[in-house]
C-alpha positions in Angstrom: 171.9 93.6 142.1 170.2 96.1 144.7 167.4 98.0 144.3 165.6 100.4 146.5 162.8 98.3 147.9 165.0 94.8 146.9 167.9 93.8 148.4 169.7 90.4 146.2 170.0 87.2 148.4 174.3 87.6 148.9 173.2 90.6 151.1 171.4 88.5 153.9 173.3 89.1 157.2 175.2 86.4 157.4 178.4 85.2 159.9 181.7 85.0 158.2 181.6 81.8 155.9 184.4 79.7 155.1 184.9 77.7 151.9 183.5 74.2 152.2 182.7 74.6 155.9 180.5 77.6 155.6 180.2 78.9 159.5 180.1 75.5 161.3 182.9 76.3 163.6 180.8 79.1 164.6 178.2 77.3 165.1 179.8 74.5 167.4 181.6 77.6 169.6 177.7 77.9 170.9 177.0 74.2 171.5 174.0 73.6 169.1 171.4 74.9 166.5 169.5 76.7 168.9 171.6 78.6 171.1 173.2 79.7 167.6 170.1 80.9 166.1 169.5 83.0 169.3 172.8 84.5 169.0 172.3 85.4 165.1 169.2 86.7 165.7 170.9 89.5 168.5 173.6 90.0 166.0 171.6 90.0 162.3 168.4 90.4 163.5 165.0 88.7 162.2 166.4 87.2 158.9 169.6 85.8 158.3 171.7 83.4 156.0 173.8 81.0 156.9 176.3 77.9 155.3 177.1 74.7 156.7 178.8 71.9 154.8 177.0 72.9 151.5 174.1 73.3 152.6 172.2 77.1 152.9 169.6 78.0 153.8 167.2 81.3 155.7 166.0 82.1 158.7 163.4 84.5 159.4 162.0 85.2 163.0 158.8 87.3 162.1 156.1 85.0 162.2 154.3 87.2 159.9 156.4 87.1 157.5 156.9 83.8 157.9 153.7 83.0 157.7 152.1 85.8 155.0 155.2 84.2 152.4 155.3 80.9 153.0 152.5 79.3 154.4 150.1 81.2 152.5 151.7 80.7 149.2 152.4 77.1 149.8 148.9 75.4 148.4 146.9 72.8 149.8 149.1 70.2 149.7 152.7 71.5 150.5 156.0 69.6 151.5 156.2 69.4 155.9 159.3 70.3 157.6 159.7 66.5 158.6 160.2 65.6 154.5 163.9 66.8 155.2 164.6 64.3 158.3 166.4 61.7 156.0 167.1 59.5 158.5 163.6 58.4 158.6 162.6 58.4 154.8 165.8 56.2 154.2 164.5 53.6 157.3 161.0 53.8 155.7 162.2 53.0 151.7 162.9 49.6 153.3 159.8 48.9 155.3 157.1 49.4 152.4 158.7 52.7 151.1 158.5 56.4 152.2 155.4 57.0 149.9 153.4 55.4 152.3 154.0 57.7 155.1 151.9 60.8 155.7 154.7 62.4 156.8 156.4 62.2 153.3 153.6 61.9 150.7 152.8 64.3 148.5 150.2 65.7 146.2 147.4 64.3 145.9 148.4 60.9 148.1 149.1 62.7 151.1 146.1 64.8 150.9 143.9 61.4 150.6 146.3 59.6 152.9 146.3 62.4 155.6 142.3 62.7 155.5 142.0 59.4 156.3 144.5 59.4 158.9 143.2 62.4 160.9 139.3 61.0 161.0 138.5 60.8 164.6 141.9 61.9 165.5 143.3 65.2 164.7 140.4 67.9 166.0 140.1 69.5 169.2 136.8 67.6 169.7 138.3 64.3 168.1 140.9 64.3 170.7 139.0 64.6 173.8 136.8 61.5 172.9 140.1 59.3 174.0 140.1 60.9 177.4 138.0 58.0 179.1 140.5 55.5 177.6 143.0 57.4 179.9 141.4 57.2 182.9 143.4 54.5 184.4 146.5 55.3 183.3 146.3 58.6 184.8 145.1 56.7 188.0 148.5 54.8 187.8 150.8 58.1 187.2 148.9 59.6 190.1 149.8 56.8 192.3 153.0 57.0 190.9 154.5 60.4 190.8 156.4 60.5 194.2 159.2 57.8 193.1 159.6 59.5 189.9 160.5 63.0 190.6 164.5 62.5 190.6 163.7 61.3 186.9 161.3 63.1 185.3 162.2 62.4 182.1 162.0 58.7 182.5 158.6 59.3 184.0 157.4 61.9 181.5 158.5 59.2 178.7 156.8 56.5 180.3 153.8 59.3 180.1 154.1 59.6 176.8 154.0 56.1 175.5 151.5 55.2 178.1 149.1 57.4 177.1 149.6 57.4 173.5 148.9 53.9 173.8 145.5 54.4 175.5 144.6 56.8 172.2 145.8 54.4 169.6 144.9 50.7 171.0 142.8 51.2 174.2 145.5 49.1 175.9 146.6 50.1 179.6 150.6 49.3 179.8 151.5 50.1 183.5 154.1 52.0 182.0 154.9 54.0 185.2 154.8 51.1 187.7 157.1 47.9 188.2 154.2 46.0 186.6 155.7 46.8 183.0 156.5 44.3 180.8 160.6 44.3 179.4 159.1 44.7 175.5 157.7 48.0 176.9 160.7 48.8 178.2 162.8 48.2 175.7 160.4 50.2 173.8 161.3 53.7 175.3 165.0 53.1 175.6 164.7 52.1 171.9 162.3 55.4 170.8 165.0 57.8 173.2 167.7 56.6 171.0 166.2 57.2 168.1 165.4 60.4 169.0 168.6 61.0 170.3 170.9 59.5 167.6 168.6 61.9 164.6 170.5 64.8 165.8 174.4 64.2 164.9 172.5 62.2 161.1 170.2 65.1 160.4 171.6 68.2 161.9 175.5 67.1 163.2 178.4 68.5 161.7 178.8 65.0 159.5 175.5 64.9 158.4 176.2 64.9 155.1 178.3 62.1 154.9 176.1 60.2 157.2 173.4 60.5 154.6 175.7 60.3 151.2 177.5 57.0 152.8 174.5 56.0 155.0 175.1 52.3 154.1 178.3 52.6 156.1 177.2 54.9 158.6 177.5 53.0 162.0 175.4 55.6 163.3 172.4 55.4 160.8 172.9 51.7 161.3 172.2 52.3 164.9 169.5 54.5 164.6 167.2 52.1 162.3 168.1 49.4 164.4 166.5 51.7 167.7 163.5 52.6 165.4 163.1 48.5 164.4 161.8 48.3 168.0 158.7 50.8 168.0 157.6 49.7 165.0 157.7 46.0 165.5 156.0 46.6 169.0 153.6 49.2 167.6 152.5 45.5 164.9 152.4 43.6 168.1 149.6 46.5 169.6 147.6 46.7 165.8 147.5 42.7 165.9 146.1 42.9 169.4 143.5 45.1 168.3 142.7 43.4 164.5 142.1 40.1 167.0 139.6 42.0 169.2 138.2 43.3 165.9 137.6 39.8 164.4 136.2 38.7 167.7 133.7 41.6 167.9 132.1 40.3 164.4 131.9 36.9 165.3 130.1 37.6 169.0 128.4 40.7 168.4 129.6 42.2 172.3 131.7 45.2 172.5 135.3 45.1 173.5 138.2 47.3 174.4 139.3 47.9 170.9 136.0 49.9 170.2 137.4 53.2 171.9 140.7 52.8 170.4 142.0 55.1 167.3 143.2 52.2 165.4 139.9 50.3 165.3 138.0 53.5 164.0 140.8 53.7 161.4 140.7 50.3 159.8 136.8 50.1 159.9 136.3 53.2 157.9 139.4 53.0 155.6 139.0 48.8 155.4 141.1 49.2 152.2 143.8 51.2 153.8 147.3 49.1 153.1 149.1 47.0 155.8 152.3 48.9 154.8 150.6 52.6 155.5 149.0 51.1 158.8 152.3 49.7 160.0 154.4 53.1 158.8 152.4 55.7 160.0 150.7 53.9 163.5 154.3 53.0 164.5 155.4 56.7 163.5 152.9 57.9 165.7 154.1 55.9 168.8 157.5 56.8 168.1 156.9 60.3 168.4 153.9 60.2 171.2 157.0 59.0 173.4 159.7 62.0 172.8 157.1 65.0 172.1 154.7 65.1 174.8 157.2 63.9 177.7 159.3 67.2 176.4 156.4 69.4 176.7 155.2 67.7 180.2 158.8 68.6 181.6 158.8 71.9 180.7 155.5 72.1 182.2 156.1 70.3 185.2 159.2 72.5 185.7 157.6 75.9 184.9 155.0 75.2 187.9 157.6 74.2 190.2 159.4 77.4 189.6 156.1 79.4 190.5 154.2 78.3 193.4 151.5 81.5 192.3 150.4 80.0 189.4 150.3 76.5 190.3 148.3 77.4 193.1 146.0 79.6 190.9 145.7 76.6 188.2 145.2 74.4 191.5 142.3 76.4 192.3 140.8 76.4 189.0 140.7 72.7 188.6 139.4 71.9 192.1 136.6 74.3 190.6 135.7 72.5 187.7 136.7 69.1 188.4 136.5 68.4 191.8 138.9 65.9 192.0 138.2 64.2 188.8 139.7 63.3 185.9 139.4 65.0 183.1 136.3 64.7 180.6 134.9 65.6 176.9 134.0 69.1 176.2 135.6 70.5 180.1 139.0 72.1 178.6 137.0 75.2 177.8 136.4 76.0 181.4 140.1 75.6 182.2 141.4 79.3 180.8 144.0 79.1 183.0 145.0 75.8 182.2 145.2 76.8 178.7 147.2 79.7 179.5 150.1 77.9 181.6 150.6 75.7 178.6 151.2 78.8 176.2 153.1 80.5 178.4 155.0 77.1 178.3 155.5 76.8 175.3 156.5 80.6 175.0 159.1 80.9 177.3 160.4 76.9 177.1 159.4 75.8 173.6 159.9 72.0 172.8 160.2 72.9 168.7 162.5 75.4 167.8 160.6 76.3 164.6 160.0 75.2 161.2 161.4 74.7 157.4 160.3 74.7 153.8 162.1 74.9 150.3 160.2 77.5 148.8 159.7 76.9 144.9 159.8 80.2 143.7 162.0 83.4 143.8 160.5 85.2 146.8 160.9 88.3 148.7 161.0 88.2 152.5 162.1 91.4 154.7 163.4 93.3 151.6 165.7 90.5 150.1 165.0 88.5 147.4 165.2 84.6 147.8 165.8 82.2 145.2 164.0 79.4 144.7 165.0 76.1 146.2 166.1 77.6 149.4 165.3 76.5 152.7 163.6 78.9 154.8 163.2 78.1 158.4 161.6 79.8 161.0 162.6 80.3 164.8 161.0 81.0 167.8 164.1 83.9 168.9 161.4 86.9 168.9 159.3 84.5 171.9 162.1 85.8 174.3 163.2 89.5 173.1 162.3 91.6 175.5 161.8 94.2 173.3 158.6 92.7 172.3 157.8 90.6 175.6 158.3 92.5 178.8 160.3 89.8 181.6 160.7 87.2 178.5 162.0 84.6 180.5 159.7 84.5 183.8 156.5 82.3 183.2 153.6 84.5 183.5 150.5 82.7 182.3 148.7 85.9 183.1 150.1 87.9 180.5 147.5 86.0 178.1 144.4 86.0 180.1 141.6 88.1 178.3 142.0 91.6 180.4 145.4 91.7 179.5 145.3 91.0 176.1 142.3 93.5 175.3 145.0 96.0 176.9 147.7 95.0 174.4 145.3 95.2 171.5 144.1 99.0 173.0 147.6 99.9 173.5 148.6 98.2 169.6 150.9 95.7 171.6 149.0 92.8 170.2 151.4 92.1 167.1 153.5 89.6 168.1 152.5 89.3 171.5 149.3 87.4 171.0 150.8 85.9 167.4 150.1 81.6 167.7 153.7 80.5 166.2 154.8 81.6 169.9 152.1 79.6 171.8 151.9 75.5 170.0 154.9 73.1 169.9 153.0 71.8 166.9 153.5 73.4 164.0 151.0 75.2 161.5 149.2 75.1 158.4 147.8 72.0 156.4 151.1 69.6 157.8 150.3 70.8 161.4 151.0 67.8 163.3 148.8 65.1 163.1 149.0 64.0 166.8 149.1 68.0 167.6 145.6 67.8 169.6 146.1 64.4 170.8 149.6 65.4 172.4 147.8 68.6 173.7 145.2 66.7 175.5 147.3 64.4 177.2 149.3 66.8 178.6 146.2 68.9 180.0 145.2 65.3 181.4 147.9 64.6 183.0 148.8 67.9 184.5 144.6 68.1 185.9 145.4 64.9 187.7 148.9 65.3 189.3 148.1 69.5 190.3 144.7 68.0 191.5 146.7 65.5 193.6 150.1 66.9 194.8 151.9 70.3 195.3 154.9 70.6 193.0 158.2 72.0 194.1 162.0 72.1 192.9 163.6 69.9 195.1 167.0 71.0 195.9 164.9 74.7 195.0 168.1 76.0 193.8 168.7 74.1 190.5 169.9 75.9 187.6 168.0 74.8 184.5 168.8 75.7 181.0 167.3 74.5 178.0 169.4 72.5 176.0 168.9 71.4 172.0 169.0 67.5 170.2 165.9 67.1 168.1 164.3 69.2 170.2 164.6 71.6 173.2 165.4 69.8 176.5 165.9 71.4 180.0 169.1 70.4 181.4 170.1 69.1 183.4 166.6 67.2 183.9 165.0 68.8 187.3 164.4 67.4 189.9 160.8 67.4 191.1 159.3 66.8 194.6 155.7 65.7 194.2 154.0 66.4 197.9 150.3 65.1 198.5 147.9 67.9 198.8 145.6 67.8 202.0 
């Protein structure tokens, strides 16, 4: 029942629902989650319900909202968005069970679990001590970058694991050159699929059978064979390092696994379980791969498409760097740097948002929501050009400091400036853990190669569109032509 100020939960906007199917077939008329989402929010506006095979759930748009009623009433040790990705708590119940992974813990486990996981890891500061374990790789990907820009999403995955690799083991793979090895390889083809086959188990139109008959789901079946590989690699890489460790105590002389992530880990937690190391290291090179070669494509291609602002970035880093690599503590005198990668993540964002059951009856936008619904929140207000003027032309300017103190004289500041729009990471106390690692990778990288070559659409006619699995991708993948600078 209705009151003035409260609206009941059956009169959320919501598409025409069918029995059983709910409004899937509307859904698949706009080819994924995404695109859908954008076209309820022009059609509902910023909250709306919708029903697919059973399952309902909310989405709100106002990152206030979102934010003021859910993250701020969800405690200090809430449930993340990734507890609902089935797929991967099923794989993990048979390798030492899902309780040991931060990423499903809860209570008082995770909180202990994910403090000891994000020492010397997770802060901006943390993050930037790994940068000289990069140096070489980035020397490598440099070298590299002309016979890789008709596939920049090979090369951008070969980024990804490469670097992720120099955070978590100090070990330099050659990802990017012929030099790597085939167990390499057949790491990242192994990690894509993963990625790729999550989409039709977790969010596909027979997801729910998939997970209610996932013992005879051929495509689960393929899935936790793809994942087998990362994780048994990602032992290989921990062994490697445990060795180094063991020789260190014998001789006393430092060795390459005193730099690494996974060296600091195990000699300040040396009670930490094999089962959690194995689970949550291998998690993390799994999704090093997939996440930041998503957000170094969009990037990469948002530069390409303006030749004013890579030039302007190009200026700043010959500036600071002068043709270095770059260091601890020199991210803060790269604004503009900073800025391209917001506006990246604006206007191309690799997430589409974020979910939580919410355990009590709550009101959001004047409707009242019952508990044990799944909210969700989307990024659809980042392009509405009601609230951001040329939404889909990549201005990094629009968040340099003279322009916001404009928006905040002029009282334009509320969701222009709002940090939902601006991090592929997500928010709160299950922010990703590799969040600042993933963000300081990609500012490495893109120092180096802007440093190095001028970036250009080549054909400079493509038509790129972003296009939704697990997360956003631009397709088709541009193609890049990465010219020496003089």
């Amino acid at each position: 029942v209705s009151t003035q100020s409260t609206w009941a939960f059956s009169e959320v906007p919501t598409p025409k629902l069918y029995p059983i199917v709910g409004c899937i077939f509307d859904l698949l008329k706009h080819g994924d989650l995404a695109k859908y989402q954008k076209h309820l929010y022009k059609e509902y506006g910023p909250i709306r319900r919708i029903r697919i095979l059973g399952y309902e759930s909310v989405t709100i748009s106002d990152p206030i909202e979102y934010r003021k009623k859910i993250f701020a009433a969800e405690g200090s040790t809430p449930r993340g968005a990734a507890s609902y990705v089935w797929p991967l708590a099923y794989y993990f119940d048979t390798c030492g069970g899902s309780q040991n992974s931060v990423l499903y813990a809860e209570g008082a486990n995770w909180r202990e679990m994910r403090s000891n996981l994000q020492h010397n890891f997770f802060s901006p500061i943390d993050s930037e001590t790994y940068l000289p374990n990069m140096h070489n790789s980035l020397q490598q990907i440099s070298e590299n970058a002309p016979k890789w820009g008709n596939q920049l999403d090979q090369f951008t995955s070969r980024i990804g694991m490469e670097l992720i690799c120099n955070v978590l083991f100090n070990i330099n793979l050659g990802a990017v050159t012929p030099q790597i090895k085939p167990e390499d390889e057949h790491f990242i083809k192994s990690a894509l699929l993963a990625f790729e086959l999550l989409t039709p188990l977790f969010l596909g139109p027979l997801s729910y059978f998939h997970k209610k008959f996932y013992n005879l789901s051929p495509t689960y079946k393929k899935f936790s064979q793809a994942f087998d590989v990362p994780i048994k690699r990602s032992s290989e890489l921990m062994e490697l390092v445990e060795k180094a460790i063991e020789e260190q105590k014998k001789t006393g002389q430092p060795n390459f696994s005193d730099s690494s992530y996974y060296a600091s880990l195990i000699k300040k937690n040396e009670n930490i379980s094999r089962a959690q190391s194995v689970i949550n290291i291998g998690t993390m090179y799994f999704a090093g791969v997939d996440t930041t070669s998503n957000t170094l494509q969009w990037l990469l291609y948002n530069l390409a498409r303006t030749p004013k602002a890579q030039e302007r970035l190009a200026e700043e880093l010959k500036s600071v760097l002068k043709g270095r690599n770059l260091m601890p503590g020199e991210s803060a005198h790269l604004p503009f740097l900073s800025q391209c990668m917001k506006e990246s993540f604006r206007v191309t964002p690799s997430a589409q948002g974020t979910t939580r059951w919410i355990t009590k009856d709550t009101e959001m936008m004047g409707y009242m929501i019952p508990a044990g619904t799944m909210v969700g929140w989307d990024v659809s207000m980042a392009t509405d050009p009601n609230i951001f003027e040329d939404p889909t032309t990549f201005k990094p300017e629009r968040f340099d400091e003279e322009a916001k103190k404009k928006r905040v004289e002029e009282g334009k500041d509320k969701y222009y400036d709002h940090p939902f729009f601006t991090t592929n990471f997500g928010f709160g106390p299950r922010m990703c853990l590799g969040a600042r690692v993933a963000q300081t990778e990609v500012r490495a990288v893109i120092s180096r190669l802007v440093q190095d070559y001028k970036i250009t659409m080549d054909p400079p006619d493509q038509v790129i569109k972003p296009g939704s699995i697990m997360i956003t991708q631009p397709v088709p993948i541009p193609k890049l032509k990465f010219t020496p600078r003089v």
